[in-house]
ZADO-1210 file (C-alpha; in nm, 4 decimals, padded with zeros to 6 digits):
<atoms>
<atom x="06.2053" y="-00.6801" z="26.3198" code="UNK" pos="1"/>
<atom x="06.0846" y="-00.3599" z="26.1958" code="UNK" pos="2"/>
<atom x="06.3557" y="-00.0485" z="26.2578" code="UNK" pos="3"/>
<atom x="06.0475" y="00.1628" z="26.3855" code="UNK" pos="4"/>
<atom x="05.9668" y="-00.0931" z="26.6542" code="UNK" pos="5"/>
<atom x="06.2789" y="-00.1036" z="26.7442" code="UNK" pos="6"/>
<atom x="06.3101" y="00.2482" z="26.7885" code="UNK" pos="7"/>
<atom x="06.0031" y="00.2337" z="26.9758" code="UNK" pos="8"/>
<atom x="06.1331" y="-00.0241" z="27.2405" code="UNK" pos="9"/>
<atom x="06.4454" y="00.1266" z="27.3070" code="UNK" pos="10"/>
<atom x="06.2656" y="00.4758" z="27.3334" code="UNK" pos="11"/>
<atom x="05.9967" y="00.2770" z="27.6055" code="UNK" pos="12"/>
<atom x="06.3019" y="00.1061" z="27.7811" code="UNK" pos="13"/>
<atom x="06.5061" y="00.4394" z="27.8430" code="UNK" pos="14"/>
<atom x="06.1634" y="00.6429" z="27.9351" code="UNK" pos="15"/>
<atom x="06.1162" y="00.3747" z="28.1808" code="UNK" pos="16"/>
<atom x="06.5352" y="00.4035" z="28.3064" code="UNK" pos="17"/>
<atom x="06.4578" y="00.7935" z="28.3243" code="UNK" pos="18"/>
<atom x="06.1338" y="00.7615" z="28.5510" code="UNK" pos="19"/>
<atom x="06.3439" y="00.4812" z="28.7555" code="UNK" pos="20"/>
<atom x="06.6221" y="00.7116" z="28.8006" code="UNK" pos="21"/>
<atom x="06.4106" y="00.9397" z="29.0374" code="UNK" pos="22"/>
<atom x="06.4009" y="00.6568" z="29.3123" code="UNK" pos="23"/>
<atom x="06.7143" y="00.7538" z="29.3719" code="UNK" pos="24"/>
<atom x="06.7745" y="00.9823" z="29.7515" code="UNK" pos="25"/>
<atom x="06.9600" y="01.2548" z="29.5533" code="UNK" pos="26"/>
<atom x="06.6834" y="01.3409" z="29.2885" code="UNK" pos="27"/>
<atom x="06.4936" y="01.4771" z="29.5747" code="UNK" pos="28"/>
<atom x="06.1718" y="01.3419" z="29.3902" code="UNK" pos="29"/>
<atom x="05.8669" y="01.2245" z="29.5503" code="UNK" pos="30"/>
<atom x="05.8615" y="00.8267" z="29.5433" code="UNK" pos="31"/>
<atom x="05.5492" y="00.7663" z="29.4800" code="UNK" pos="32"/>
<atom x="05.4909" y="01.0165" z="29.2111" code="UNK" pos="33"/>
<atom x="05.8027" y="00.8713" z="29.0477" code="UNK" pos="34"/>
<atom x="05.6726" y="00.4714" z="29.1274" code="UNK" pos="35"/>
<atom x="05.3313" y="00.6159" z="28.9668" code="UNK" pos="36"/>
<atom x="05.5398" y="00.7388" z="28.6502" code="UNK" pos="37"/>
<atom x="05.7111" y="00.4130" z="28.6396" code="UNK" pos="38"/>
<atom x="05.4067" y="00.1910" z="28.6668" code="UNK" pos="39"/>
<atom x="05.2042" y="00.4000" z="28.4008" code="UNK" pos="40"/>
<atom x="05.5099" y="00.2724" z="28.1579" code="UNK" pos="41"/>
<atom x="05.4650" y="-00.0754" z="28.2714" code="UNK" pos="42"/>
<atom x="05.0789" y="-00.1149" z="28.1691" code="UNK" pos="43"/>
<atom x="05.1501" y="-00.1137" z="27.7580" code="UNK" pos="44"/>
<atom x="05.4456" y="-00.3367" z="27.8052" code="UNK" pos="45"/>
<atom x="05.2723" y="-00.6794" z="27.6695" code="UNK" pos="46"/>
<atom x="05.0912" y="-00.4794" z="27.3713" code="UNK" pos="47"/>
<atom x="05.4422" y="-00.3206" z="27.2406" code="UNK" pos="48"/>
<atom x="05.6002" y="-00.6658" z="27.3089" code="UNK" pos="49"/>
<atom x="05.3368" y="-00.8426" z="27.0710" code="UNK" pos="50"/>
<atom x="05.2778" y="-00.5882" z="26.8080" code="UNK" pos="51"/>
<atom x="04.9164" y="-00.4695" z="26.8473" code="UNK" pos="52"/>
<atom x="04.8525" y="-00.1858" z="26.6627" code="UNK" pos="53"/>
<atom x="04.6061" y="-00.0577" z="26.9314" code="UNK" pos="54"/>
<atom x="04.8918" y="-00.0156" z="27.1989" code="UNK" pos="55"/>
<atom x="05.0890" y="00.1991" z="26.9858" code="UNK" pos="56"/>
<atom x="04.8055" y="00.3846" z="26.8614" code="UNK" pos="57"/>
<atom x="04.7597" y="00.5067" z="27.2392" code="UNK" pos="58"/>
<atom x="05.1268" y="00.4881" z="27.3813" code="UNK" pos="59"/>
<atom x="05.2231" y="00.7694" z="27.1395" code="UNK" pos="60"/>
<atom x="04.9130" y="00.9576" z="27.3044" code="UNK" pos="61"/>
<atom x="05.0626" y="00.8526" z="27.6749" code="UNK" pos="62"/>
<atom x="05.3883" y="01.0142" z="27.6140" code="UNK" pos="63"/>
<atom x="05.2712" y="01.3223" z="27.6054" code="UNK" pos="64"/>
<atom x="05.2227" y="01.3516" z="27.9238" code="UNK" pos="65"/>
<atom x="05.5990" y="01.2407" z="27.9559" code="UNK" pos="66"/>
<atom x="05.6734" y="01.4897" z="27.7806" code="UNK" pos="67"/>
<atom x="05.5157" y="01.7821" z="27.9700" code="UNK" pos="68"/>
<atom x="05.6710" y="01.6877" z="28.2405" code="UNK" pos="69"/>
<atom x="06.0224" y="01.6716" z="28.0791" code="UNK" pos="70"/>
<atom x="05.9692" y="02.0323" z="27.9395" code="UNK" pos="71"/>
<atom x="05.8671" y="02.1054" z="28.2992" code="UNK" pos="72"/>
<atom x="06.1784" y="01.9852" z="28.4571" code="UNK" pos="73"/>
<atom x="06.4197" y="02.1052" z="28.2126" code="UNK" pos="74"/>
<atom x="06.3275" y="02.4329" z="28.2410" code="UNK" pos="75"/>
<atom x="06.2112" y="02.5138" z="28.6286" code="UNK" pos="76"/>
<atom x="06.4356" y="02.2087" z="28.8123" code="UNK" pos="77"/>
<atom x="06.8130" y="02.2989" z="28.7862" code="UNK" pos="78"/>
<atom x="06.8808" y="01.9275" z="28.9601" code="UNK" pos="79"/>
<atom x="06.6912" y="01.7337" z="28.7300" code="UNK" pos="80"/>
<atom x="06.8103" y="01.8918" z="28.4005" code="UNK" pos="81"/>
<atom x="06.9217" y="01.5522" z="28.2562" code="UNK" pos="82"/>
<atom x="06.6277" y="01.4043" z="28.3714" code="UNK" pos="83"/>
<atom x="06.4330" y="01.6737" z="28.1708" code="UNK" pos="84"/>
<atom x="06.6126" y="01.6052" z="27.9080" code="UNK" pos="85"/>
<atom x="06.6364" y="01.2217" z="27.8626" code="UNK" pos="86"/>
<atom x="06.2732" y="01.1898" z="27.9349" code="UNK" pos="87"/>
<atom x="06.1903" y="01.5269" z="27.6631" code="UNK" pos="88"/>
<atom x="06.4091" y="01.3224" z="27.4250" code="UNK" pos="89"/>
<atom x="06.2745" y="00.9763" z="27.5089" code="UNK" pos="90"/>
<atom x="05.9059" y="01.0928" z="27.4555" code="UNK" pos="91"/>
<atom x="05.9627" y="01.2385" z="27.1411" code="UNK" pos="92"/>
<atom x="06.1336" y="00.9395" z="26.9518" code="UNK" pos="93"/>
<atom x="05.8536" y="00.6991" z="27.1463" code="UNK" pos="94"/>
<atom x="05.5549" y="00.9505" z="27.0210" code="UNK" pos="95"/>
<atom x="05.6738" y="00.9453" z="26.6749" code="UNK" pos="96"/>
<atom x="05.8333" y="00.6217" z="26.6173" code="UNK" pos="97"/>
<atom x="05.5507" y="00.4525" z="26.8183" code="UNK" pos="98"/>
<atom x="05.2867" y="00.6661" z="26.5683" code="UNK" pos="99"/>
<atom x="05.4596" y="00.5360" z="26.2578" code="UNK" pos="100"/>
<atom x="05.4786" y="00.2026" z="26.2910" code="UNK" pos="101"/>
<atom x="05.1151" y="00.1982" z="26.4325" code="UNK" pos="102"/>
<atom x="05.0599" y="00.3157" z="26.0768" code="UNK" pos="103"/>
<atom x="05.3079" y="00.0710" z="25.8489" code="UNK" pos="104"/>
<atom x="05.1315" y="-00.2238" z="26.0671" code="UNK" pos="105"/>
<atom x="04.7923" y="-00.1288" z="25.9644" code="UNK" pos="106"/>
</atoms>
């Protein structure tokens, strides 16, 4: 397996633990923006399992918006700083790792 779809994965699998973390009652998040952010994640999931090109074309274009709303978080949300954080962080590997290998499979 290629280190940049690995990357990629892991990246996925930890955005998706970071959007599933707001379900919990302490986040003070609303449920179903958080089961929206979750299930947005879930759509690519057979494409990055399989290795089409197209899905990680577009995924790196999807985190973005992950992304955002890290930024958001970690700077205006004092509770959800680590949530800002892991999902800034997560983005940012899954954009570039996601944009790479889109480009070695090609």
């Amino acid at each position: 397996m290629h280190p940049l779809k690995i990357i990629s994965l892991l990246s996925w699998i930890s955005l998706l633990a970071f959007q599933s973390s707001l379900f919990w009652p302490a986040a003070g998040f609303n449920r179903y923006l958080a089961s929206c952010l979750v299930i947005v994640l879930l759509i690519p999931s057979r494409g990055l399992l399989s290795s089409k090109v197209y899905t990680y074309k577009w995924i790196g274009f999807l985190t973005m918006a992950y992304f955002c709303l890290g930024i958001s978080e970690l700077m205006f949300n004092a509770d959800l700083r680590v949530y800002g954080f892991g999902t800034t962080v997560s983005s940012m590997l899954l954009f570039m790792a996601s944009i790479y290998y889109a480009r070695y499979l090609k």
